[in-house]
N, C-alpha and C positions, 0 to 999 in steps of 0.2 A: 558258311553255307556254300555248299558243290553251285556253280554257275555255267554247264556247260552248255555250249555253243548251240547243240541244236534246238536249245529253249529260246533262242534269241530270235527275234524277228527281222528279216531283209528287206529291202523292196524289192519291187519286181522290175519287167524289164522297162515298161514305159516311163520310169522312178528313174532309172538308172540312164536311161538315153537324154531326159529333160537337163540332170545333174551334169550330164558330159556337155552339154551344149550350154547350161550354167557357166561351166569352166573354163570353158572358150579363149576368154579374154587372157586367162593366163597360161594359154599354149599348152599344155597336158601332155604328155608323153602315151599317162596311164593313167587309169586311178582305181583304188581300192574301197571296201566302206567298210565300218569295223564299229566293235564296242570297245570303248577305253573304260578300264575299271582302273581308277584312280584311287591314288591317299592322298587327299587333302588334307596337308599337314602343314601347321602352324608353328613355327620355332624362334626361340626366343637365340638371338644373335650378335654376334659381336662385330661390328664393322668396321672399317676406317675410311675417316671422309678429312679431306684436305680441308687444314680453317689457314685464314687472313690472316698476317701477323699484324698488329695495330702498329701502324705508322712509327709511332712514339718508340715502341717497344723495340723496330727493328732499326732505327737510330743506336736508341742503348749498346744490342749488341754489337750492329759495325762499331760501335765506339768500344766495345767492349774486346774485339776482333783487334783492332789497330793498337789501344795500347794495352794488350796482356803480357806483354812483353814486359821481361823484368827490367828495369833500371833503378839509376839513382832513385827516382822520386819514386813513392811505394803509388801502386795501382790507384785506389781511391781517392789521392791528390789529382795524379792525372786527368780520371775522370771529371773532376769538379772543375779543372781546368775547363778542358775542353766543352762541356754540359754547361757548366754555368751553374751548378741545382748545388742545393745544399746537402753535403756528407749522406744525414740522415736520410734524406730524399734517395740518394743511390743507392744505400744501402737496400731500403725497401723496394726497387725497383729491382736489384739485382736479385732479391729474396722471390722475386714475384716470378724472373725468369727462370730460376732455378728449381721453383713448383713447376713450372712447363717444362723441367728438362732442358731445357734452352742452354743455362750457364751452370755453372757450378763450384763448389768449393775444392780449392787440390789440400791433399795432407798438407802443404806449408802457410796453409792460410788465405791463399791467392788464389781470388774468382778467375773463372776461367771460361771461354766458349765450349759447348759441348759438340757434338760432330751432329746433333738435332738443330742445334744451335745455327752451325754453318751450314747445314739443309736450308732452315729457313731462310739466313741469308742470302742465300743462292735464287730460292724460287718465290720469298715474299710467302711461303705457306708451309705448313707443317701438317704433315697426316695427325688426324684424333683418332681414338677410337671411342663408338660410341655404341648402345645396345639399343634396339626393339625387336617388334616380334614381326615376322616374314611367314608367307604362304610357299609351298614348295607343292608340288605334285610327282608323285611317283607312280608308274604305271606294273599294275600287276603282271606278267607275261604266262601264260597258260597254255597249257595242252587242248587240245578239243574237249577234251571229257572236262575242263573244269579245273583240273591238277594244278598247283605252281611248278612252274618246269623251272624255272631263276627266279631270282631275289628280284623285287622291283627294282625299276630301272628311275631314275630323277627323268623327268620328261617336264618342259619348259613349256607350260600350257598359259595361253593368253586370255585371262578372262571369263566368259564363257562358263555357266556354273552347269554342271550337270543335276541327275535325278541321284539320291541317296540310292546306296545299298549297303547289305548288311551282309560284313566279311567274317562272321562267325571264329572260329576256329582253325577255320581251313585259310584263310588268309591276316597272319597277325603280323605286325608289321614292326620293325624292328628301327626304337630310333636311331640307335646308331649309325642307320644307313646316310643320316644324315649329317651325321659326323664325319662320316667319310667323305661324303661329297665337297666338305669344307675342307678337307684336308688333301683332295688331289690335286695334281697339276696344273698350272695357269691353261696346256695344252687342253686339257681333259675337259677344263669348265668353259674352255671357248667355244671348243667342239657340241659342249650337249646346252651349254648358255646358261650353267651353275652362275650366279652373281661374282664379280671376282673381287669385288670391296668385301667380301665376307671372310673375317680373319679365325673366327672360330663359331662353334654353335655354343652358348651358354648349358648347363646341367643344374640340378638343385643341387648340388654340392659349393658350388659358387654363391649358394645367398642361404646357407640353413639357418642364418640365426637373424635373416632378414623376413621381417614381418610380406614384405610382397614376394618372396620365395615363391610361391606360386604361379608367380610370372614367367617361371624356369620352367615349367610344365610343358612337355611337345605335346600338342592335340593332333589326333586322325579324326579328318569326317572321308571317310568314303564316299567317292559319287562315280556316277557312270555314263561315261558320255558318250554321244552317237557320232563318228565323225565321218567325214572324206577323205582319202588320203592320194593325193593327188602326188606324181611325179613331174618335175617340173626339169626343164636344159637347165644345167649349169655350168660355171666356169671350168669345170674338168671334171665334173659329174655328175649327176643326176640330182637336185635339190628334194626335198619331199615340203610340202603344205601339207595341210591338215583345217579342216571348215566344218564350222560345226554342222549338226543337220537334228533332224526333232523327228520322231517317229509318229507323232499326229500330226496326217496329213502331208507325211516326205517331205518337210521344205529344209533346203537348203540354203547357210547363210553363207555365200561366196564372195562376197565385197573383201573381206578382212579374213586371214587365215588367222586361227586359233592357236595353229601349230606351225614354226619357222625350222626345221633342221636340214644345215648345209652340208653336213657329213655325216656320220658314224648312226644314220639310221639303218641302217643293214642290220647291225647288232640290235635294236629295236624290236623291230619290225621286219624279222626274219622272211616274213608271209610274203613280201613284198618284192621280195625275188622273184624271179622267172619260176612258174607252178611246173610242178613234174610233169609227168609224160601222162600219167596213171590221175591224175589227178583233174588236167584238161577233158581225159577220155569219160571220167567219172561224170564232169559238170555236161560236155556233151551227151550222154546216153540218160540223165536226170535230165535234159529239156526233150530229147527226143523219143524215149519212150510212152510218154502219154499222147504224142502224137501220132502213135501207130505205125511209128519204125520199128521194124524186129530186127531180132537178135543178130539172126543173118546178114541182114541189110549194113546192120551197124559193124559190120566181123568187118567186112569190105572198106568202110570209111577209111582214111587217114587223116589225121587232124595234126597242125601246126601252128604253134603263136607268134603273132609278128605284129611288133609294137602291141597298140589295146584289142588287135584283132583274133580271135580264134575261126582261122581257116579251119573250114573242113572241106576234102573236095569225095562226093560221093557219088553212087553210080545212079543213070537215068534213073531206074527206078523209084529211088527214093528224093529225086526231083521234084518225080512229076506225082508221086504221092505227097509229097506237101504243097503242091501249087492245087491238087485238090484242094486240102483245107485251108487254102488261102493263107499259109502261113505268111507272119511279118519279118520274116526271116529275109525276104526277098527283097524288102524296099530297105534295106540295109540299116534299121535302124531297131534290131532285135540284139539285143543283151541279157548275159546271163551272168551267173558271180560263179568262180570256181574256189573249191576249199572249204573245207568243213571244219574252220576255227572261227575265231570272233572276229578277225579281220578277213575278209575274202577279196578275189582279185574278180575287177568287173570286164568282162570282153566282150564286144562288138561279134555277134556271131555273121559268119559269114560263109553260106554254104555253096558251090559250086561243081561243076563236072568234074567227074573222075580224069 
């Protein structure tokens, strides 16, 4: 199903100034408000988590480290030497590290440390890898009219469930995308906060003759969520948040961002750029023609963005025709959204003498 922009609902301006003054607390540069169309996707995964090596076990190996070295006396004497355990005892213990990969057998017969082996020894722990199933979110990216302009993007949403919708045809979503995201750069998953203990994503070709194969299934639930998108100072560039907000009643939730990204939101969240020239003029001349600005009046204006403010500076005339209708334009605290996509940019309107 087609979801374009102009069937979506905004706030208005008093919505938008209450939210800016919400934000406060975390300094704001800017901020933007938007619909996130999400896949909420579920994937069965393969991880690796560091385990303990049990006390006893990692004795064995440094015992097993010091004398693998060949001599006179064949290995297993050694061992019982130094251990004190019976033959059969090492045997089985050595059998047990060698299921861990730990030790191992060489062609001549002779157990040996493996280089997992001497990992462990080194850190007392050894990566496992282990499987469950993981929530992921990818963000649909669109045109105004509705279109997929790119392939969803992995976007690291905290929480926060949104209202379903239903991506028909025109949005199908591809699991593989999730497989790529396992398979990129440590750089790439740092930057957008892909998990980095994820070593691969499981398929049903890895369990077909396993009765819970099913567990291998990736699920989409589509939802859509209302957010904030705030820019925030950072260490050598602009941070973006994301809070979530609810369309009954405008409230915004700003204690906890929803969404954390310290770079590569550009590529996101295109919108959130500085708006065109054409595009400022557009959100100007949509709050001021119902106000009984004409065409003329407006030919005149010049308008300029600086930080969350959209200057305009216009001539008397169209001063002192909005101090007739008492616009709130005047007490500085009239905002308007510019853009006509699902994310739009909110600014502090701000009008003054030519």
């Amino acid at each position: 199903m087609m979801i374009s922009a102009s069937s979506l609902a905004f706030p208005g301006s008093k919505t938008l100034a209450g939210w800016w003054r919400q934000l406060s607390s975390h300094k704001p540069l800017s901020f933007a408000v938007g619909y996130l169309f999400l896949h909420w996707v579920e994937a069965p995964v393969v991880f690796s988590q560091a385990r303990k090596i049990e006390r006893f076990s990692l004795l064995i190996l440094q015992a097993l480290e010091m004398d693998s070295q060949r001599g006179e006396t064949p290995l297993l004497e050694r061992l019982q030497a130094r251990l004190h355990l019976d033959r059969r005892v090492i045997l089985q213990l050595l059998r047990t590290l060698q299921a861990e990969g730990l030790a191992g057998v060489q062609p001549d017969g002779n157990w040996s440390i493996t280089a997992r082996g001497r990992l462990g020894i080194r850190n007392a722990e050894v990566p496992v890898e282990n499987c469950e199933r993981r929530v992921f979110h990818f963000l649909e990216r669109c045109n105004p009219a509705g279109a997929r302009s790119h392939p969803p993007h992995f976007l690291k949403v905290r929480g926060a469930g949104g209202t379903p919708w239903q991506p028909g045809d025109s949005y199908p979503f591809d699991a593989s995308l999730v497989r790529q995201c396992a398979e990129q750069s440590e750089t790439w998953k740092q930057q957008f906060g892909f998990p980095l203990d994820i070593c691969r994503i499981r398929n049903m070709a890895e369990g077909d003759a396993d009765p819970s194969a099913w567990q291998h299934i990736i699920l989409d639930r589509p939802e859509r969520l209302l957010v904030v998108l705030a820019l925030v100072a950072g260490p050598d560039q602009p941070r973006l948040l994301g809070f979530a907000a609810r369309q009954e009643g405008w409230v915004l939730t700003s204690a906890e961002p929803v969404l954390v990204q310290n770079s590569g939101w550009q590529e996101i969240f295109p919108e959130l750029s500085s708006p065109t020239l054409d595009a400022l003029q557009q959100a100007w001349h949509a709050w001021s023609q119902p106000r009984g600005v004409t065409e003329s009046q407006l030919a005149v204006c010049t308008i300029q963005m600086a930080g969350h403010r959209l200057r305009v500076q216009a001539p008397a005339s169209v001063l002192d025709h909005l101090r007739t209708t008492r616009s709130e334009v005047f007490k500085g605290d009239s905002w308007i959204l510019v853009g006509d996509g699902r994310v739009r940019t909110a600014c502090n309107l701000e009008v003054k003498s030519a």
